[in-house]
DRENNUPA-52428 format. One record per residue: x, y, z of N, C-alpha, C in turn. Coordinates in pm, whole numbers, plus 32768, in hexadecimal, padded with zeros to 4 digits. Example, Ala and Ser with C-alpha at 12.3 -4.5 7.8 and 13.67 -1.06 7.14 Angstrom:
<atoms>
85277DC7830C84CE7E3E830C85287EB6830C 85057F1F82C485577F9682CA850A80038313 
</atoms>
This chain:
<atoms>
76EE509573BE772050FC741977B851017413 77E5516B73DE789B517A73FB78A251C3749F 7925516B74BE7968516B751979FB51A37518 7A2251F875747AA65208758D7AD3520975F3 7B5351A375EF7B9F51C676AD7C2551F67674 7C3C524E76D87CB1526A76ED7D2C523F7758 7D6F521676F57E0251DA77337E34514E770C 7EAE511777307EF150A176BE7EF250527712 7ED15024779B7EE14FBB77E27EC94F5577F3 7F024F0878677EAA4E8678717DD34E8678C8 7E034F0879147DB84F5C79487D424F5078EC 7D564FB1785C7CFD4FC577F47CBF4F4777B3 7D554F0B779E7D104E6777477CA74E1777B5 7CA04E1D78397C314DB178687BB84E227856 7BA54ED2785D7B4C4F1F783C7B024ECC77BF 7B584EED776D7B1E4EEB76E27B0E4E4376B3 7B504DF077077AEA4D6576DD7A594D4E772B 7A7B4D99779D79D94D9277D8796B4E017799 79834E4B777579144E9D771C79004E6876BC 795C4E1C766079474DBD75EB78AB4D5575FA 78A74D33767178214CF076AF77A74D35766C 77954DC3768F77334DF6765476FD4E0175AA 768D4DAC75A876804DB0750976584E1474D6 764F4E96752076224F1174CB76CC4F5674C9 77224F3874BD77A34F6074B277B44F327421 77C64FA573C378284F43733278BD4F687320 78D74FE67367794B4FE5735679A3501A73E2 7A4D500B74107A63503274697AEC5054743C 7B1150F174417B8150FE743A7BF0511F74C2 7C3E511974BC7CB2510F75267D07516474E4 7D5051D6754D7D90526275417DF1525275BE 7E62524E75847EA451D9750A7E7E514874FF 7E75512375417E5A509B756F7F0550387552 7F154FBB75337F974F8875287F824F0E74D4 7FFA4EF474A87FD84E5D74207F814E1A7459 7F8E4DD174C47F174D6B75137EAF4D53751D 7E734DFC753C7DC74E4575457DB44E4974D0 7DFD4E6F74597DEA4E5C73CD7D774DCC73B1 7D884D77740D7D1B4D3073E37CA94D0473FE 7C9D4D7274357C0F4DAD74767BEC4E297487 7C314E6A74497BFE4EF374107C324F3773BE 7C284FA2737D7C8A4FEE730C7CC950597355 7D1C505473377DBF509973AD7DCD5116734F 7DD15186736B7DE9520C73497E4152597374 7EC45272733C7F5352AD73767F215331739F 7ECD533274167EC053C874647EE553A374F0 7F7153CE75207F7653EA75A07EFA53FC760B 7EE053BE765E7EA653C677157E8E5459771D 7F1A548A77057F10550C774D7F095573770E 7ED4556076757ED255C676027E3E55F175F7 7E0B565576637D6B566776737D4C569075F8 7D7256B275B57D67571675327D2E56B774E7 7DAB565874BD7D95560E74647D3355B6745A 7D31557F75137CD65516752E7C1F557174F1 7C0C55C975187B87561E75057B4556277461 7BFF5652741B7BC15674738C7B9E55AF733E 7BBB556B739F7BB254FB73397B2C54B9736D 7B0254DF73FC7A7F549E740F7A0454F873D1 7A385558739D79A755B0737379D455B472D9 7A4E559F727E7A215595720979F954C271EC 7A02549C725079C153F97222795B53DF7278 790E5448727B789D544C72F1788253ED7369 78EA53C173C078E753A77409787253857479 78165332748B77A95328750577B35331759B 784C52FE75C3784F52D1764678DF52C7763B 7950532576B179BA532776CE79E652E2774A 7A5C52A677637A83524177E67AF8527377EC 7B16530478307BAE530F78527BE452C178E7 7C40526878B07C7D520779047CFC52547957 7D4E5265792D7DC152A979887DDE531579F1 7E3953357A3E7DF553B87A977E3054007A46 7E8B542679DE7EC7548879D17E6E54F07961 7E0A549D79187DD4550778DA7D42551C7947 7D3854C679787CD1550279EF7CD4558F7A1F 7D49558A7A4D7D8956137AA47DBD56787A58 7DDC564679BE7DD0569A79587D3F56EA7937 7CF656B079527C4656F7792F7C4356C178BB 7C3F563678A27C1D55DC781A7B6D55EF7808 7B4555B278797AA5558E78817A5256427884 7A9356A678CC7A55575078B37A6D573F780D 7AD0572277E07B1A577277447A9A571F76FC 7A9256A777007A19564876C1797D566376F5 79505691774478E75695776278BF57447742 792C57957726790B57F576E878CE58007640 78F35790761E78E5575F75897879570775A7 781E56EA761977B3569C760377B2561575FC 785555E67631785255667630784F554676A4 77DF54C476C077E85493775A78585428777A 78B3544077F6791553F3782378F453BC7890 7941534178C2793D5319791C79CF534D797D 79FD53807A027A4D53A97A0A7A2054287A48 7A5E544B7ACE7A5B54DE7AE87A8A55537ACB 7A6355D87AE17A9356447A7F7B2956657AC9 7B5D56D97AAF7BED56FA7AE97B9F57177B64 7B5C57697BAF7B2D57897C617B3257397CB0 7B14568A7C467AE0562A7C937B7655E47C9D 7BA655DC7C0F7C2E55867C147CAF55CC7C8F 7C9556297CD37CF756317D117D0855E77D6B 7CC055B37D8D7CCF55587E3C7D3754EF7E0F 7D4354DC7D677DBC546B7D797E5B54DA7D55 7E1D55537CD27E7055A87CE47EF255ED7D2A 7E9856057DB87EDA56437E007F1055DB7E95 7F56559B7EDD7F4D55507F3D7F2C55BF7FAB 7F60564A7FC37F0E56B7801B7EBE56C8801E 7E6B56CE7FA17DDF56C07FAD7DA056907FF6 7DA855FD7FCE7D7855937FED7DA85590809F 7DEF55AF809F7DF6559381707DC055E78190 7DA9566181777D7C56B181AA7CD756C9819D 7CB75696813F7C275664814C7C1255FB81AD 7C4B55B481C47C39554482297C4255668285 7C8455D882DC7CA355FB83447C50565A8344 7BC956C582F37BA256FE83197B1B56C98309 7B02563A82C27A885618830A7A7E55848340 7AFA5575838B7AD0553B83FE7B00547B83AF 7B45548583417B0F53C982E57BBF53CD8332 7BC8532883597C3D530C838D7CB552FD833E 7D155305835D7D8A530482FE7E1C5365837E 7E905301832D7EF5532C83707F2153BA83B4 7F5653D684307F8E542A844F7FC8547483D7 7FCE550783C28048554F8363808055C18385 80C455F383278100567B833C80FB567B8295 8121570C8279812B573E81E4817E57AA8200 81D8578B8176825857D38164827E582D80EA 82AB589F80CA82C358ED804D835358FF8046 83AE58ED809E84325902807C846958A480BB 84D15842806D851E57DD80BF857557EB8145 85835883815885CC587981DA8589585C824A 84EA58908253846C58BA828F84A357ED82D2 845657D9826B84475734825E84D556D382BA 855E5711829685CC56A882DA85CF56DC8357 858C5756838185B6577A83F685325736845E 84BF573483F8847756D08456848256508476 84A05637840884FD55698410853C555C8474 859455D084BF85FE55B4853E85C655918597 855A559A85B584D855708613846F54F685FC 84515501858583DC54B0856D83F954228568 837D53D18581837A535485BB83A152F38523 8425528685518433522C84B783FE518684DD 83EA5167845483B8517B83DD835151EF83D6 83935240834682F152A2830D82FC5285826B 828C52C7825A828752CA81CC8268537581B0 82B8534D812882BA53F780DD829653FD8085 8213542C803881CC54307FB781E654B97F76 81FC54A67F0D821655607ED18184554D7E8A 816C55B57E9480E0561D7E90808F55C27DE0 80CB55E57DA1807B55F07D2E80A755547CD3 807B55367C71807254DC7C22812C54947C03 8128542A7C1C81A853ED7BFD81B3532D7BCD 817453167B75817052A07B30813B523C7BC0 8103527C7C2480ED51EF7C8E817C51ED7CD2 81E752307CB0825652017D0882BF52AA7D48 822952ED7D73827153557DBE825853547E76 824E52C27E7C8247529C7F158295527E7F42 82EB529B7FAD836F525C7FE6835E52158077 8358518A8095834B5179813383EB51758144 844551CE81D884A151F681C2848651998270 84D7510F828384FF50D982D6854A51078356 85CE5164832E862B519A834B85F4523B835C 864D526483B38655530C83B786A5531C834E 873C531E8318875D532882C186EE5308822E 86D45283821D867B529E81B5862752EA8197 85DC53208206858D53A3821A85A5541881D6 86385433820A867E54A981AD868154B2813B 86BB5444812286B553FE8087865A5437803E 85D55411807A8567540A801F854654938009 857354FB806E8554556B8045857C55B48029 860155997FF6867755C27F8A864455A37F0B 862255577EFE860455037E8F857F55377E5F 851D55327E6F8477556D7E55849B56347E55 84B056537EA384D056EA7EB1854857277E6D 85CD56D27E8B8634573F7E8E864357257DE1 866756917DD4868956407D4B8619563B7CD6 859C56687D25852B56807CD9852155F07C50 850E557F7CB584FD54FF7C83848754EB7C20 843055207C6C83B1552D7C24835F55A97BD5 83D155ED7BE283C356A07BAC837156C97C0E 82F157337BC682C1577A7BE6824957337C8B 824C56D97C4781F556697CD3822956617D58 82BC567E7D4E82E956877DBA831C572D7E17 82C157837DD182D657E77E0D82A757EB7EAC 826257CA7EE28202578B7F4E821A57147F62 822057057FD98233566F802681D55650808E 819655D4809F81715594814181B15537814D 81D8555E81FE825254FC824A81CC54A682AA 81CB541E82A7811E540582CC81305386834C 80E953798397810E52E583F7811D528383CD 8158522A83C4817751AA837380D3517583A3 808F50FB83838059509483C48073503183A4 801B4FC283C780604F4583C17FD74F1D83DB 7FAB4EB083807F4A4E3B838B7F514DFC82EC 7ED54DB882DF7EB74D8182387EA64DED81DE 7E8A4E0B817F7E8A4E7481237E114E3480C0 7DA24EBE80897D5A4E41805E7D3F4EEB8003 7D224EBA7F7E7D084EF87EEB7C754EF07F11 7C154F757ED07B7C4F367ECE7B6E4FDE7E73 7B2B4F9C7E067B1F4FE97D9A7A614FE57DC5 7A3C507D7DA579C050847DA2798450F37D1D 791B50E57CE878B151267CA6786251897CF0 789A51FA7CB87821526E7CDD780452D57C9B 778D52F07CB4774153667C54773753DE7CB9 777653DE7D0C7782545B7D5E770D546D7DF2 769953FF7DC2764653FF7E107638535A7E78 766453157E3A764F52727E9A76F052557E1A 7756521F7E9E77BF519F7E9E779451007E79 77C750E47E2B77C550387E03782A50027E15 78774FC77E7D78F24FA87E5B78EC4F2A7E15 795A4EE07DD2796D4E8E7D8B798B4E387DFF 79F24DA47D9E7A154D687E127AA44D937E18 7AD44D4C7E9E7B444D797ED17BBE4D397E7C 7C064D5E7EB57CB54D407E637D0E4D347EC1 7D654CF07E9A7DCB4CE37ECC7E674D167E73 7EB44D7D7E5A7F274D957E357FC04D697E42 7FF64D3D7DE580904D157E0B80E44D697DC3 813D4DC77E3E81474E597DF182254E247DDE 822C4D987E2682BD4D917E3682DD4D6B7D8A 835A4D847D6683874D2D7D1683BB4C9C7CEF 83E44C647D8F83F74C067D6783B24B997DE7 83C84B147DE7836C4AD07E3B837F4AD27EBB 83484AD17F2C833A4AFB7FB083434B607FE4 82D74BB27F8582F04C257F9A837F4C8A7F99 83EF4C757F7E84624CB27F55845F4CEE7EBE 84E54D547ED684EA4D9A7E6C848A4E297E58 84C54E6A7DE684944F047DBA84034F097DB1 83B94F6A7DDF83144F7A7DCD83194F6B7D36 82B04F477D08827B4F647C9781F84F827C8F 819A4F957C0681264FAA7BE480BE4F317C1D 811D4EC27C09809A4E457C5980C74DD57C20 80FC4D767C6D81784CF17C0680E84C9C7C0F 80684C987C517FF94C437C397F5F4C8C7C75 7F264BFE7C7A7E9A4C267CEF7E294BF37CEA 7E0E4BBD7D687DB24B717D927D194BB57DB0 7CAB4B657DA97C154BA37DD27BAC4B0F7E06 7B744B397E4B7B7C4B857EB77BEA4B947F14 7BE54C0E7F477C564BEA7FD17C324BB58030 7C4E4B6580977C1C4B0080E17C294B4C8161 7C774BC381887C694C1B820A7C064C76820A 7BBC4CA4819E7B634CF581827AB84C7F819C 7AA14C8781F87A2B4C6D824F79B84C948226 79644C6C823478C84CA4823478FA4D228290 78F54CF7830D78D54D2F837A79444DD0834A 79CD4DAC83457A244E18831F7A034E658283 79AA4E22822479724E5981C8790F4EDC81F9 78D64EDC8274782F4EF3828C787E4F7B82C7 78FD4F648346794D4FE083797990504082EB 79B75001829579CA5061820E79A650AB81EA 7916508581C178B750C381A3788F51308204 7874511E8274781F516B82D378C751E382E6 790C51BF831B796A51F9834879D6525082A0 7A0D521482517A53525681F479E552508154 799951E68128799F51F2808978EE526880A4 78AC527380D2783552CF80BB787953738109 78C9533B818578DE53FB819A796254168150 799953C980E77A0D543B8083796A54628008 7921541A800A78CC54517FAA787654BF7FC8 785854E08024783155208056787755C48098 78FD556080A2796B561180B97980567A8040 798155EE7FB87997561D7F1D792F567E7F1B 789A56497F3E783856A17F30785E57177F16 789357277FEE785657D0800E78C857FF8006 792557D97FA879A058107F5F7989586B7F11 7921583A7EC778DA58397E43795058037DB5 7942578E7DFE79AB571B7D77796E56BA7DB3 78F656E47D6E78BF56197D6E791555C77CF0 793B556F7D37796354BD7CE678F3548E7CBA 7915548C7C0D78D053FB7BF1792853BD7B62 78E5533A7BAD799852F47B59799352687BBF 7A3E52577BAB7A2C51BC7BF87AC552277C4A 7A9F52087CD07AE5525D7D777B3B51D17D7C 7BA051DA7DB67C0351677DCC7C2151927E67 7C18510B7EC77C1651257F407CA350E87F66 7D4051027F7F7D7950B37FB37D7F50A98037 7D745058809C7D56505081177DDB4FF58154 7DE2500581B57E104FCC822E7DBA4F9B8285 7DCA4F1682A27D564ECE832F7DBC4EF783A1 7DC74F4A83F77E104F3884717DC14F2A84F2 7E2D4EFC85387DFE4ECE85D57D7B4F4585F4 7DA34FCE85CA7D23502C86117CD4503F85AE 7C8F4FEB851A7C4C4FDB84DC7C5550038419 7C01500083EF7C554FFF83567C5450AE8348 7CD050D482F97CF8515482F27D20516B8257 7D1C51BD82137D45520A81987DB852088183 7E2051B3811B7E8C51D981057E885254809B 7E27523380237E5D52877FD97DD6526E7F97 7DA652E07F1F7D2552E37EDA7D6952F77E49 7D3352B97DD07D2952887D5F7CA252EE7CF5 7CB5533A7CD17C4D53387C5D7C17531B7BE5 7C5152727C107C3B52277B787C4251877BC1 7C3B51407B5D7C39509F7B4C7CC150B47B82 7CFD50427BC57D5F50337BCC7DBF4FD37B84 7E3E4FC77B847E844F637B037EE84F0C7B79 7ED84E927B9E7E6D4E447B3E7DF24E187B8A 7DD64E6C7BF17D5F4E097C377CF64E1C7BCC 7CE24E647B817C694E757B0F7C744DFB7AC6 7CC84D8E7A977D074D1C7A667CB44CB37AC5 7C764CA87B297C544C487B7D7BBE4C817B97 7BA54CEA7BCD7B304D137BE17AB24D1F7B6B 7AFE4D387B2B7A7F4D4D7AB17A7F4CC47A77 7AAF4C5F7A5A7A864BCF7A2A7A294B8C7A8A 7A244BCC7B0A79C54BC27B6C79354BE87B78 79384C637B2878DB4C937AFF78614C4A7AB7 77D84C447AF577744BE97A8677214C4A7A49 76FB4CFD7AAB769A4D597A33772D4D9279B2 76BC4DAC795A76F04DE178EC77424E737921 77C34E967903781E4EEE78F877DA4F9B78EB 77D84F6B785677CA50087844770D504D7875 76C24FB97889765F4FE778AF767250447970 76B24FF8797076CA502F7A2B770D509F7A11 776550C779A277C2512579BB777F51CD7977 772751767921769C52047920765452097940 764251D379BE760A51F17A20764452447AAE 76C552557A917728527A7AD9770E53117A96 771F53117A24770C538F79EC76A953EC7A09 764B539579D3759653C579F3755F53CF7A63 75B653977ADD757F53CD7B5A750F534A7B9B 750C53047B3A747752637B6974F4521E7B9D 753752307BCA758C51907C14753151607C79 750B51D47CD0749651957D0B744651207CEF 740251147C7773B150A77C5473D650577BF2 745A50627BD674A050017B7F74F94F967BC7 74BF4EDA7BA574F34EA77BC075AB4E9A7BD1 75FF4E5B7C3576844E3F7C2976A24DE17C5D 76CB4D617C3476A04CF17C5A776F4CA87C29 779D4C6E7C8D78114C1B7C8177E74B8D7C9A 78254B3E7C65780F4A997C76785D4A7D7CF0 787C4A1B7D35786549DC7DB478F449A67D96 795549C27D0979B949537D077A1C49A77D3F 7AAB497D7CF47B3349D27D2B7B7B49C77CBA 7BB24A3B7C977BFD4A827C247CB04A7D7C44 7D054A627BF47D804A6D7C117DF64AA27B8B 7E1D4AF07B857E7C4B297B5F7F234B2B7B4E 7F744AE97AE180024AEB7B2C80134B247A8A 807C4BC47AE680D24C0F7A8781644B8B7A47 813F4BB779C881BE4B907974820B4C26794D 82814C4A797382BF4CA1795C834E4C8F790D 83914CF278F2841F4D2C78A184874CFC791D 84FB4CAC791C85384C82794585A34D317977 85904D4379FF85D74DCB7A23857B4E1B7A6B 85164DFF7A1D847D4E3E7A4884844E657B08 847C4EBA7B4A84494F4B7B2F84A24F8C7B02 85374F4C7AEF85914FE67AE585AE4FA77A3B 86334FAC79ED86554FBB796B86024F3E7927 85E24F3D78D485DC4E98788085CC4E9E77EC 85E74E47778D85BF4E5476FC85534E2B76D1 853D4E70765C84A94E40762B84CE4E2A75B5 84494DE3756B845D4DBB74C384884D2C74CC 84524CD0751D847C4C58752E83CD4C0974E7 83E84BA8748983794B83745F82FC4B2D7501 82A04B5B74DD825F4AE2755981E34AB07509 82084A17753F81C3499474E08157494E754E 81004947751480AA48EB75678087484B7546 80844801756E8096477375517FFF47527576 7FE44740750A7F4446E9750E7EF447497538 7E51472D758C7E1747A275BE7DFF47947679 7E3147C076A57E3E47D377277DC447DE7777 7D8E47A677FE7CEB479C77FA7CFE482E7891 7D44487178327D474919787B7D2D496B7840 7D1A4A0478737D014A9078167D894AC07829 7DD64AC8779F7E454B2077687E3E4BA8779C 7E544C1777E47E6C4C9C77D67EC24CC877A7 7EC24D1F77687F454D54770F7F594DC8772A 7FE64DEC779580194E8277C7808E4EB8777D 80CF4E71775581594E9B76FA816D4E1A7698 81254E85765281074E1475C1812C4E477547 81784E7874B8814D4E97745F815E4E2173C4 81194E5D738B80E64DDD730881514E79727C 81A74DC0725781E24DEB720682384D7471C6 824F4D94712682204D3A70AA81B04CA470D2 81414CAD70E880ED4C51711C81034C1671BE 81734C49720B81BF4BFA727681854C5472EE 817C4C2C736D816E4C4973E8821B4C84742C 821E4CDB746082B34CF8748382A44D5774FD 82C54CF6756282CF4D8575EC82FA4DF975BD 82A54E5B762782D64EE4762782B24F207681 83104ED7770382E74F4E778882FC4EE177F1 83074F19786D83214F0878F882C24E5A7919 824E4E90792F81F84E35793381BD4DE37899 819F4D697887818D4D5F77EE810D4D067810 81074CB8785480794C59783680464C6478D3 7FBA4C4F78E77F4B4C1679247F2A4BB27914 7F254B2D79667EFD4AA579537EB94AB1798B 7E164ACA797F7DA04A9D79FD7D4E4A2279E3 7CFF49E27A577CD2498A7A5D7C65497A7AB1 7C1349317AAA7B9C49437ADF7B4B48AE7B10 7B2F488B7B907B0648087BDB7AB2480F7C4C 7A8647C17C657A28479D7CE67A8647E17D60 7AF1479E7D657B3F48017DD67BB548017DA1 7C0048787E3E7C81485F7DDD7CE348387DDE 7D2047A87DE97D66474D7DDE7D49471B7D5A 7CE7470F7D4A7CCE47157C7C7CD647727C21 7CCD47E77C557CEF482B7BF37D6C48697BDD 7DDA484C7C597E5D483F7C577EA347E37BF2 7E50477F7C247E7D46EC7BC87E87472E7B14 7DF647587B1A7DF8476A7A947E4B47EF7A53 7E5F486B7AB47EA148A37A837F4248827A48 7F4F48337AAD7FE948387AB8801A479F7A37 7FAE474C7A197FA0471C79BC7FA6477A792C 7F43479479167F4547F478B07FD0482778B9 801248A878F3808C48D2791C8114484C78C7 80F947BF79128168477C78B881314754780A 80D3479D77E380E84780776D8107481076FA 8124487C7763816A48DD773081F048FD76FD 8231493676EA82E5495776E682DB49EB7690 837E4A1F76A3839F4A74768F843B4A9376B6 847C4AC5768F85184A9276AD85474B027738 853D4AFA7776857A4B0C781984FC4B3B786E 847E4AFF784784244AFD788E84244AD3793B 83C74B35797283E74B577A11833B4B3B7A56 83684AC17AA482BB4ADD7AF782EF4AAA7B7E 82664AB97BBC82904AA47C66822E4A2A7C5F 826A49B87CC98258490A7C9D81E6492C7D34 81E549A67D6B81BB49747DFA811249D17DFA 80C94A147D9780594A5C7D947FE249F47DDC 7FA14A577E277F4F4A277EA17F5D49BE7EE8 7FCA49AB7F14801A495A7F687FEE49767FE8 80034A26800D7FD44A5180AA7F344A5E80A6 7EEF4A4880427E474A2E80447E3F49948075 7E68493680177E5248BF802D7E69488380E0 7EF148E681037F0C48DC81B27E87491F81F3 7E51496B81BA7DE749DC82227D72495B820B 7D5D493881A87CE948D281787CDA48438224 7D62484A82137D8947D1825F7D9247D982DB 7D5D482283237D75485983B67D1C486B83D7 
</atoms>
């Protein structure tokens, strides 16, 4: 069976080593994929976001089964452009991908059927927006509308920063066209808990939970980024607060998609807030997320792509999904500068074999050599009975890495191990 995912990440590389599981798989290509994934799949210089290209190459190498990973060709109509050609994907079409698309969307579905999530307002012209700030309650946060690498969220402490931010998204057009539209939204405040789920449009599976470390540097300080680590399970995410999820946000957004008529099917990304008046919606995902997909899926004990065509085919219903009982841990190795300037093309060596899974996010292979190339560069995951061992072992593994101004955070699931302990 050939396989294709789309996209170069670290995201893609734990995809495509867990479908590797399946012995009816012989081949898996990756579009683009990066030197790293190179060794575990055959890497094909087609852009994420080149629907064209991505289409003409799965139907002249007849392609069986597509895995578009990223949102941006999601919301491009990757999985419509491919399934017009008869190829089955995993991944929702463009109707469905907007809920991560659009952040208006997405509140405004929430607010018109009733699933909890922050206070908002929505904005089309920045003056609209500063003249409401003169009033509105601080801390807020300001999301511009449409797609921005994960970092078109601003929590703006200050009233001045406030302004800021919407100078910046609107006037300065930070994020271009994404920021034509704004939500100015209630701050909250509790634990924050990742929970990636499976659906075929008709019954939710969620995975297990996550935990995200979105700071750059340790104690939580420093510039947002894509995700400096991440822990699984999350230890605030409850049975009991699992069971309110479900009943209250992960079956009625499936159900709003319905009578939208944009059913989801694909893997729905739930980011949540636990607050004092119960768990609430920060933000919705229409894909794996990077890196809780790095922790969650080594968790995983059914077979991958069997669940995920079943996702397709509509049987999730009666298809097993089964996680092991241990705890998964994750610590980003990054580009020294990382989120803002940094260099790449620095060789990275591994010393002996590390009793971790390598992910490879900014990787490329050149004259036989490994050589960063990008923001984020490695995934160290690890996998134990609990997780104080699989910290151990990540962060083990981790010292037998290098790379020359290599950047990690010494403190990943630090505030789990406190929640553990209480």
């Amino acid at each position: 069976m050939k396989i294709m995912v789309v996209g170069g990440g670290g995201r893609e590389h734990a995809i495509i080593k867990k479908l590797k599981e399946n012995p009816t798989v012989s081949e898996i290509y990756a579009l683009p994929g990066n030197g790293g994934i190179a060794q575990d799949a055959i890497c094909v210089n087609i852009g994420a976001k080149d629907i064209d290209g991505i289409v003409r190459f799965a139907v002249e190498n007849q392609i069986d089964y597509a895995v578009v990973a990223p949102d941006d060709p999601l919301v491009l109509g990757a999985v419509d452009a491919l399934n017009a050609k008869g190829i089955p994907c995993f991944g929702p079409d463009a109707k469905a991908a907007i809920i991560e698309g659009s952040k208006v969307f997405s509140k405004n579905l929430m607010k018109k059927y009733g699933i909890p999530t922050a206070r908002y307002e929505v904005f089309s012209d920045a003056d609209s927006a500063l003249e409401y700030l003169k009033g509105a309650p601080i801390p807020t946060v300001i999301k511009a509308d449409g797609l921005a690498l994960g970092k078109g969220v601003i929590i703006a402490m200050t009233r001045d920063e406030a302004y800021e931010a919407v100078k910046s998204i609107m006037t300065d057009k930070k994020f271009g066209a994404s920021g034509n539209n704004i939500v100015i939204e209630e701050f909250l405040t509790g634990p924050e808990v990742s929970v990636l789920a499976f659906t075929d449009g008709n019954v939710v599976v969620p995975m297990v939970s996550s935990m995200d470390h979105k700071r750059a540097f340790d104690g939580d300080t420093g510039l947002n980024t894509g995700g400096m680590g991440t822990v699984a399970p999350n230890p605030y995410y409850t049975v009991e607060i699992a069971d309110e999820c479900m009943r209250t946000i992960f079956e009625p957004t499936i159900k709003a998609m319905n009578a939208e008529g944009r059913t989801f099917k694909g893997c729905l990304y739930f980011g949540l807030m636990l607050t004092p008046g119960g768990p609430k919606v920060i933000e919705y995902n229409c894909r794996f997320g990077d890196p809780e997909t790095q922790v969650v899926l080594p968790l995983l004990k059914s077979d991958l792509l069997t669940v995920m065509q079943a996702v397709t085919g509509g049987t999730l219903a009666s298809t097993p999904v089964e996680f092991s009982d241990g705890a998964a841990a994750c610590v980003i190795m990054a580009s020294g500068g990382y989120p803002e300037s940094y260099q790449s093309g620095y060789e990275i060596k591994v010393d002996g074999d590390p009793e971790a899974c390598i992910y490879y996010a900014g990787a490329k292979l050149q004259d036989g050599k490994l050589l960063t190339a990008g923001g984020r560069v490695l995934g160290i995951t690890a996998t134990a009975q609990t997780l104080p061992l699989a910290l151990d072992k990540a962060y083990d593994a981790l010292s037998h890495i290098s790379f020359k101004d290599a950047h990690y955070r010494h403190d990943i699931g630090q505030r789990a191990l406190k929640a553990l302990a209480e």
